[in-house]
C-alpha positions in Angstrom: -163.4 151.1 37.6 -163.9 149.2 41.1 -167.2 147.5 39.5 -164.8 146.7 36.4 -161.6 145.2 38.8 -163.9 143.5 41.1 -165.3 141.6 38.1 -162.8 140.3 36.5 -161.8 139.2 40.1 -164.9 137.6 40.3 -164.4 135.9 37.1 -161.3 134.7 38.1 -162.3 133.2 41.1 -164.6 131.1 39.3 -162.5 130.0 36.6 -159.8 128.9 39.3 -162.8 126.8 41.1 -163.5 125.1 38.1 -160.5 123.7 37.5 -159.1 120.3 39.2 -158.1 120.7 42.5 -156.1 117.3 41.9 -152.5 117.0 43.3 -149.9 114.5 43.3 -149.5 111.9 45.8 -146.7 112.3 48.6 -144.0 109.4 49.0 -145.6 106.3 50.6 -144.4 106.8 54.5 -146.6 103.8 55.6 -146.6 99.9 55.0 -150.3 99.2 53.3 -151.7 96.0 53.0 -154.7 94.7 51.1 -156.2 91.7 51.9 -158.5 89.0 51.2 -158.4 90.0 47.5 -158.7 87.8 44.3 -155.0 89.0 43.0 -154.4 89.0 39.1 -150.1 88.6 39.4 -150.1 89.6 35.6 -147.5 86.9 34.1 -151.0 84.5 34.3 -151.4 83.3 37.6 -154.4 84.3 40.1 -154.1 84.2 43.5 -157.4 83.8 45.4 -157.9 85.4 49.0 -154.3 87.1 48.7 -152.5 89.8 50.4 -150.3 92.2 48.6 -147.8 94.2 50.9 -146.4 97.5 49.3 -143.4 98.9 51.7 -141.9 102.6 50.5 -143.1 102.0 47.1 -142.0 98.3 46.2 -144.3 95.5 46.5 -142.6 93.4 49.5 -145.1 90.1 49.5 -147.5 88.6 47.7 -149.8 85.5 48.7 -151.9 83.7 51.1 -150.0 83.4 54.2 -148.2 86.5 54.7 -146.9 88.4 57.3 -148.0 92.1 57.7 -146.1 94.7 59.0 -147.1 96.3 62.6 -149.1 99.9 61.9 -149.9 98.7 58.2 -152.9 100.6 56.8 -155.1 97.5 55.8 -157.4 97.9 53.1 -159.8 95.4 52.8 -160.6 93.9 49.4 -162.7 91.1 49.6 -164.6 90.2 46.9 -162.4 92.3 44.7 -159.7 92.5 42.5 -156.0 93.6 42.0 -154.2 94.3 39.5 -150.7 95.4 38.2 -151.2 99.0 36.9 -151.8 98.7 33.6 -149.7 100.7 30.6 -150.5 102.5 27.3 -147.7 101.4 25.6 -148.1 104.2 22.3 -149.5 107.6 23.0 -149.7 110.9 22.3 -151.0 111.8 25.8 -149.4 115.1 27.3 -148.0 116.5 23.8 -151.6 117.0 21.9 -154.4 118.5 24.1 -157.3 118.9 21.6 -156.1 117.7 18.1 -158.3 120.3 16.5 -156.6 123.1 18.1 -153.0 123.5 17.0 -151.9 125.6 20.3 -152.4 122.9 22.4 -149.9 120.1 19.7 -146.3 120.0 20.3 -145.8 116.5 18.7 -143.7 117.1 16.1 -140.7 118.6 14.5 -140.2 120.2 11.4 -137.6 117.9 8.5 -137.8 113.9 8.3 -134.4 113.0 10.5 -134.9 114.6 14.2 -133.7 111.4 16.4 -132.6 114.1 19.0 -136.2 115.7 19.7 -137.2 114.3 23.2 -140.6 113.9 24.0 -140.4 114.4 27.7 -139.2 117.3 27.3 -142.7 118.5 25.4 -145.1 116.5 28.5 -147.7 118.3 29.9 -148.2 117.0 33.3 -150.9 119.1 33.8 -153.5 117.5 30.5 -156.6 116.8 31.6 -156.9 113.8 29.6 -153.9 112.1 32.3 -156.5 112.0 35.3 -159.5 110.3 33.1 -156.4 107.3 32.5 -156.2 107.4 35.7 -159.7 106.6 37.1 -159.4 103.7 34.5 -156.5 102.0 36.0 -154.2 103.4 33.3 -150.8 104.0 35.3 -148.2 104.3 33.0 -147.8 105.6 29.5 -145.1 105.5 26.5 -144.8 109.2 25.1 -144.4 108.9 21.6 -143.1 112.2 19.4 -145.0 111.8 15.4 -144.0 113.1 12.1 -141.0 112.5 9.6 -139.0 109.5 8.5 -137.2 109.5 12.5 -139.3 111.1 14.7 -137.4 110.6 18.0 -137.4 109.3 21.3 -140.2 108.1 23.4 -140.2 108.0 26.9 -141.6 106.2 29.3 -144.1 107.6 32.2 -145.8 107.6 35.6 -149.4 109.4 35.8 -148.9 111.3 38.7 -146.2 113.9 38.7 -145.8 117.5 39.6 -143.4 117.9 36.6 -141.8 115.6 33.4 -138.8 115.1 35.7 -140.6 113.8 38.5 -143.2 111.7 36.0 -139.9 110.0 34.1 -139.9 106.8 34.2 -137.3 105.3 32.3 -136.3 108.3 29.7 -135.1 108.2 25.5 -136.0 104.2 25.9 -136.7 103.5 22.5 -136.3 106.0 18.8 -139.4 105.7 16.3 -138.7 105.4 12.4 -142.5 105.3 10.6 -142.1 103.4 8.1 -143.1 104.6 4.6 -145.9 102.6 3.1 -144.3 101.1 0.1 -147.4 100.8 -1.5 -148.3 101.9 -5.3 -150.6 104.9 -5.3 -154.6 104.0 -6.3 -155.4 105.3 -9.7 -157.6 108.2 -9.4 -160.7 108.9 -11.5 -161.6 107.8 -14.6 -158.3 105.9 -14.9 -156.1 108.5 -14.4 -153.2 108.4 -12.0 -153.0 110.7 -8.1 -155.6 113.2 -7.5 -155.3 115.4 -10.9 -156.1 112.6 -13.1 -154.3 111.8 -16.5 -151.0 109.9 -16.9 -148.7 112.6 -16.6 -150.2 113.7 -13.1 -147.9 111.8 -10.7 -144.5 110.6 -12.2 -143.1 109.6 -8.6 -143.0 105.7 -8.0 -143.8 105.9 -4.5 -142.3 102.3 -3.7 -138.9 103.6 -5.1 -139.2 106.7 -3.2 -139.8 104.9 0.3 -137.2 102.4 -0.4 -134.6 105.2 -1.2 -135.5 106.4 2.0 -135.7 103.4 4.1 -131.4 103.3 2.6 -131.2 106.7 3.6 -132.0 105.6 7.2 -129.8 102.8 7.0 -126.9 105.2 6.0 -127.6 107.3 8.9 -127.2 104.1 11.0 -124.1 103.5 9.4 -122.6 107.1 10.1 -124.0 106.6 13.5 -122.4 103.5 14.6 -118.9 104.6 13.2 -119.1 108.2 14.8 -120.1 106.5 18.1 -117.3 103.7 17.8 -114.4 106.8 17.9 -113.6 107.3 21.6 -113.3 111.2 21.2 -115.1 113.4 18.9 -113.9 117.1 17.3 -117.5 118.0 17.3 -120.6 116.0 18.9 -123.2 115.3 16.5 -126.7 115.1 18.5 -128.0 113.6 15.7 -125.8 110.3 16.1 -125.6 110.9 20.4 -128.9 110.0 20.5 -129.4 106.9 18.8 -126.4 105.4 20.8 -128.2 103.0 22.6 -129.5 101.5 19.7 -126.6 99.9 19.4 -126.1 98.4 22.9 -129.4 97.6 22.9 -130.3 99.9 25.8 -132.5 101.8 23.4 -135.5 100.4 21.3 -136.5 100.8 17.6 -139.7 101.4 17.3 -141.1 100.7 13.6 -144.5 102.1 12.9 -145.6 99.6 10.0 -148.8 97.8 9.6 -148.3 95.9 5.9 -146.3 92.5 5.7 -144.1 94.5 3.1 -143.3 97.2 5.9 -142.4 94.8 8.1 -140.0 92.5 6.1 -138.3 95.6 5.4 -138.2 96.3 9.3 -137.0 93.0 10.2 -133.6 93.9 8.0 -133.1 96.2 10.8 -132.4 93.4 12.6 -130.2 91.7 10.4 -128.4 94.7 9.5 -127.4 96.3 12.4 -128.9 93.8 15.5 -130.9 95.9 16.6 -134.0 95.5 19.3 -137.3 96.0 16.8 -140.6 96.3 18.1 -143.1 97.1 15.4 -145.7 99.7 16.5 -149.4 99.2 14.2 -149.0 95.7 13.0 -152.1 95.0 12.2 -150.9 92.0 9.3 -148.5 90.6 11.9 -150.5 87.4 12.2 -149.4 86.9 8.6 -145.4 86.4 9.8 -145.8 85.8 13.4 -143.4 82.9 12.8 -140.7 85.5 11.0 -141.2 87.4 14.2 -140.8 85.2 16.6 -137.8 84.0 14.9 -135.7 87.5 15.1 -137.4 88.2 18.4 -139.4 91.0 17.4 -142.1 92.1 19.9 -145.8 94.4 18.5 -147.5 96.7 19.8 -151.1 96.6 18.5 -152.3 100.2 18.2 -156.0 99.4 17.4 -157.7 96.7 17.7 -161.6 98.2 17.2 -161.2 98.7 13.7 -161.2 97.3 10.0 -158.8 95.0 8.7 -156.7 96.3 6.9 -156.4 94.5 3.5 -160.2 94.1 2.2 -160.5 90.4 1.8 -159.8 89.7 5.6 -162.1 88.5 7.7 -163.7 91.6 9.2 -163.3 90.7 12.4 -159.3 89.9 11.9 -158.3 92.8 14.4 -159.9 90.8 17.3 -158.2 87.6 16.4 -154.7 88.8 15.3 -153.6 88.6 19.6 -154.7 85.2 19.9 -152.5 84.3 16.8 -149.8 86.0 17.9 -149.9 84.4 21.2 -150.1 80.7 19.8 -146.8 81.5 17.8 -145.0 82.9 20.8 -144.8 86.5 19.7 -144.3 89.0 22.8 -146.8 91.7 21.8 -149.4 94.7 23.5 -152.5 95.7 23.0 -152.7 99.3 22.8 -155.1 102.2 22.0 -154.5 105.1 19.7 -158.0 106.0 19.2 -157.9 110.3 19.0 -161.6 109.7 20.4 -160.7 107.9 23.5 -157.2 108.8 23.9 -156.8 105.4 25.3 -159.4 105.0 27.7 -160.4 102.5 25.9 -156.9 99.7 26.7 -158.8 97.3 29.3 -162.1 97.1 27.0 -159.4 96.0 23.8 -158.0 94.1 25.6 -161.2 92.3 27.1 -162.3 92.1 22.9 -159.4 89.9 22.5 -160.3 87.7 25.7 -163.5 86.7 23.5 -161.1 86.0 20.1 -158.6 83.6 21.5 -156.9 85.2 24.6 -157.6 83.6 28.2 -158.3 86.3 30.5 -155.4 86.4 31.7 -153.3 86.4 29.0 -155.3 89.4 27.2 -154.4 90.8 31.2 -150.7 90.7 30.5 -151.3 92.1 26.6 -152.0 95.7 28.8 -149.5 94.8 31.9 -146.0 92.9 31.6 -146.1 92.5 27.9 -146.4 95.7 27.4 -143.3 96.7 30.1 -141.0 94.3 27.9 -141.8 96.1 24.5 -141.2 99.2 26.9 -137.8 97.6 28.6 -139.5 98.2 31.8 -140.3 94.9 33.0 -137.9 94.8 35.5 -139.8 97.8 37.2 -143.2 97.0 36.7 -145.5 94.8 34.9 -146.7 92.6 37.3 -147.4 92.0 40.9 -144.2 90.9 42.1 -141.8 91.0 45.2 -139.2 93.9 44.7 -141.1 95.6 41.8 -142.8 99.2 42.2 -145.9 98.8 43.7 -148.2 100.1 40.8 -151.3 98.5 41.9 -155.2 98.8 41.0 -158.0 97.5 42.9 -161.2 97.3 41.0 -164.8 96.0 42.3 -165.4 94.2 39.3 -163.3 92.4 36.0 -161.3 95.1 35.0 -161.8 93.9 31.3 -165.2 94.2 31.3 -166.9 97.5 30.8 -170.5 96.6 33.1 -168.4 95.6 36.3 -164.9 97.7 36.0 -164.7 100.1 38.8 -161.5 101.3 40.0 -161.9 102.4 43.4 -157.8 102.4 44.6 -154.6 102.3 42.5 -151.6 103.1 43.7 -148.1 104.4 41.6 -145.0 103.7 43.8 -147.1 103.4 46.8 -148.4 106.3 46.7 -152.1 106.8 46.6 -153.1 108.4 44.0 -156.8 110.9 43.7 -158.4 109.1 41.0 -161.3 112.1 40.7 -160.6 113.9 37.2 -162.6 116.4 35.0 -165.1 114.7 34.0 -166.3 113.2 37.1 -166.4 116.8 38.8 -168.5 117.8 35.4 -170.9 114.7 36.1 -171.1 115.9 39.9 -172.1 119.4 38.7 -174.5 118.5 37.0 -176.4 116.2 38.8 -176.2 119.1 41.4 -177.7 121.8 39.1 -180.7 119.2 38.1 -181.3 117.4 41.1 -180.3 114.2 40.0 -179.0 111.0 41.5 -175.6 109.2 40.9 -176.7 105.8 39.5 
């Protein structure tokens, strides 16, 4: 029995070894300053030989001739570069683990009209996918619940938190409607119609039914902003509670559409009720960036390493649609929803579109302060600015370009933050078990 207990002791010891000993950063108690660093501000400028001041966790000067605080630590970055941190601005991350393995999802409700679900309340501070973000200079994140017509609120948050209170960031900013695709159904095989073939196999018109439900939603809207006109209610509705802001404009809509059809729709949103759109996907948006720019609609573009997505675009359309967007003055991100990377991938996109169109810097502040306005956090964060949280990323190389990105600091708040993660301690161990050396 002793031989038995002592085992499973054993085994337990070894399991708890093999797990991240990573930790949350305390509160920054100490001025820092880096110096002599080449410092990307994030709204397009570049400062050379700069100095970046962060003071309990705001960002207190910025520049070439600046006064540092007595008993600063100084960090010397010369021949580096800084960077705002930079944001995912549509994930999953913290609600699906391993997509394969249904334990590890809690992304989604059941029914088609659940604006009350909150996603922070589902964040798993402790995924192991957070600290591989992390290492990539991946700060902050949008947390985005899936599923049904309204899916529910997003919220926004930091990357290095002992629990979702303390990694909340700005919370319920923004409620997601996806879109149906108001697209006719492809015949199916040997000119019959849906999967079972023959032309009494599918009777729905699939453009009627989205449209009846795209009403349905605007109905709820409708019940929504009269219930939350009343001053007193007999019973509260969580339902309508929750989309409140929409219609201060405190709150986001978030429209998951990719076709120009979806997004006409969308923009009568707008019209209809004045609210703040940003359309999540877009991947046609180059095709009515004026439209957009007109009712001040902002995109986030979920994937830009793919397909086009009607056939007779250019192949490489993806890459090019941020530089189009940018030359009609759309306020868009760059984002990635790949379930391989689980956005690991943002900087590279990003550095893709610097090759299509987009200056550096401008394909910089796709990942940085554009993506805080679609978030509504742009007043926090963004950019390397006085009186902003000092979210800050030093890299050795161009952060944009896979052969010379190396993050080796990045502080969230001022705090700085371990940037080891699970892979990295797999990489170590291995090396260790076959004698290797780290290249």
């Amino acid at each position: 029995m002793k031989k038995i207990f002592f085992s499973i002791l054993s085994f337990c010891f070894l399991a708890a070894n093999a797990q991240e000993t990573v930790y949350p950063a305390p509160k920054q108690t100490q001025p820092i300053a880096i110096t002599g660093a080449t410092v990307h501000v994030g709204n397009g400028q570049v400062l050379n030989n700069a100095t970046v001041v962060m003071v309990d966790g705001k960002i207190t000067a910025v520049g070439t001739n600046v006064n540092i605080p007595a008993g600063a630590q100084r960090i010397d970055a010369t021949g580096k570069h800084v960077y705002p941190g930079l944001i995912l601005s549509s994930t999953n991350l913290g609600l699906v683990e391993v997509p394969s393995v249904r334990a590890t999802n809690d992304v989604q409700e059941i029914g088609d009209m659940n604006p009350d679900v909150r996603s922070i309340t589902a964040y798993n501070v402790d995924s192991k996918i957070i600290n591989t973000l992390r290492s990539n200079g991946i700060l902050l994140a949008n947390i985005v619940p899936e599923g049904g017509l309204l899916s529910g609120t997003s919220s926004v948050v930091q990357l290095d938190a002992w629990t979702p209170h303390d990694a909340a960031y700005k919370t319920d900013q923004g409620v997601h409607f996806n879109m149906p695709s108001l697209l006719p159904r492809p015949e199916g095989r040997f000119g019959g119609f849906g999967r079972g073939g023959g032309p009494n196999a599918n009777q729905t018109d699939p453009v009627k039914e989205g449209l009846e439900k795209v009403e349905q939603l605007k109905s709820f809207f409708r019940q929504a902003k009269a219930y939350n006109s009343e001053t007193t209610h007999e019973q509260t509705n969580l339902k309508f509670e929750s989309v409140k802001g929409l219609f201060d404009k405190s709150q986001k809509l978030y429209i998951h559409a990719n076709t120009v059809k979806q997004m006409l729709v969308a923009l009568d949103f707008v019209k209809d009720f004045g609210f703040d759109v940003v359309i999540v996907g877009g991947s046609d948006s180059w095709q009515i960036a004026d439209l957009l720019k007109q009712n001040n609609v902002s995109v986030i573009l979920e994937q830009m390493h793919s397909l086009p997505t009607a056939t007779d675009d250019d192949v490489d359309q993806p890459y090019k649609t941020p530089a189009m967007l940018q030359k009609a003055g759309v306020t868009f991100a760059i984002n990635d929803e790949d379930g391989q990377t689980r956005g690991r991938n943002l900087m590279f996109n990003a550095g893709t579109a610097a090759t299509y169109g987009l200056t550096k810097e401008e394909a910089l502040q796709a990942i940085t302060l554009n993506a805080a306005k679609c978030l509504g956090v742009d007043k926090q964060t963004g950019s390397i600015e006085v009186g902003k949280d000092a979210n800050v990323v030093i890299s050795e190389g161009d952060i944009l370009d896979m052969r010379t990105n190396n993050v080796t600091y990045a502080f969230i708040q001022g705090r700085q933050i371990n940037l080891d993660d699970k892979q990295k301690q797999l990489n170590q161990k291995y090396l260790k078990r076959y004698g290797l050396k780290q290249f």
